[in-house]
Each structure stands twice: as C-alpha cells, then as structure tokens.
N, C-alpha and C positions, 0 to 999 in steps of 0.2 A: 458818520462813523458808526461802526457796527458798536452792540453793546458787548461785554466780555462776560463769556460761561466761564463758570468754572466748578468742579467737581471734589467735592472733599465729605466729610464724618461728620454727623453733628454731635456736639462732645457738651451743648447744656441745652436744656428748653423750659428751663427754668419762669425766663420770661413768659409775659401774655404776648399771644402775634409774633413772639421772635423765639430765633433760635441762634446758636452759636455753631459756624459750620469749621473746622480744621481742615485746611486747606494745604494738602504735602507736594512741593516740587525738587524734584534735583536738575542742578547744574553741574558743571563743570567748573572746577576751579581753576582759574584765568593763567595761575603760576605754578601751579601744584599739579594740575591739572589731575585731579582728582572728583571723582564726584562726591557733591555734598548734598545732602539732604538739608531741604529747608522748609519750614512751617509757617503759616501764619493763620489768624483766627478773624473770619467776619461777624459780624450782626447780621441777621437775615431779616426778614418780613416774614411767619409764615401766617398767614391770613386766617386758616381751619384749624389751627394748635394742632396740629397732623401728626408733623413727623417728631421721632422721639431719639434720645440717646442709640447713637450706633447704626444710626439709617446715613446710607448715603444718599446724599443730592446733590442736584445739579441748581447752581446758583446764576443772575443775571442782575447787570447792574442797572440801578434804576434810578429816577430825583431820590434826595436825600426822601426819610421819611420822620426821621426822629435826628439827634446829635450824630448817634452811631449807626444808624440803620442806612444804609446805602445800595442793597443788597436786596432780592428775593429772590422766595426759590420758585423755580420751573414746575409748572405739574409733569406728570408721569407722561412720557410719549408712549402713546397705545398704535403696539405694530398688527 
C-alpha cells in the first residue's frame, strides 16, 4: 500500500527534529450538502530544523518515530 502525502502550513517548530504541520480539507456535507472546511494538525520529523512557521510542506507517512511523530516531511522536488 502506497504511503499518503499530504500538503498543509507549519503553524509550530517549536520542537527539536519536529514541526507541527495544519493540514486544511473540504468536503461536502453528506445532508446539507454544503461544503465544509476541515482542519487537522500533525507531528512531523524534520530531521535539518529547516522549515519554520508559514512554510508549506508536503508530508509522508512513516514508522511511528516518537508517541506523536508518525509523519515526515518530503524534501523539496527540484524541477
């Protein structure tokens, strides 16, 4: 099974090696049928303390690393 990307804001880097990435999706509301905006927040790995508050990255799930850390980020794809 593939691993899952995912693309969001990192909103702390507070952490050593980690970051907190915000991760925004909308759906469709099932009965309302409306769309909604939904949020959630990962732990990442980042390994270089790189990236900082307001950088977007692209994230890949990995073995656990820590409790919360389940997460690293992707380095940059050079086109």
């Amino acid at each position: 099974m593939p691993k899952r990307i995912l693309e969001g804001e990192v909103v702390s880097d507070k952490g050593d090696k980690t970051i907190v990435v915000k991760v925004n999706r909308t759906i469709l509301h099932p009965v309302m049928k409306k769309t909604v905006r939904l949020s959630k927040k990962y732990h990442a790995h980042d390994e270089g303390n790189v990236h900082k508050i307001g950088d977007v990255v692209r994230i890949q799930e990995c073995p656990p690393k820590s409790k919360l850390k389940t997460w690293e980020v992707l380095p940059k794809a050079s086109a």
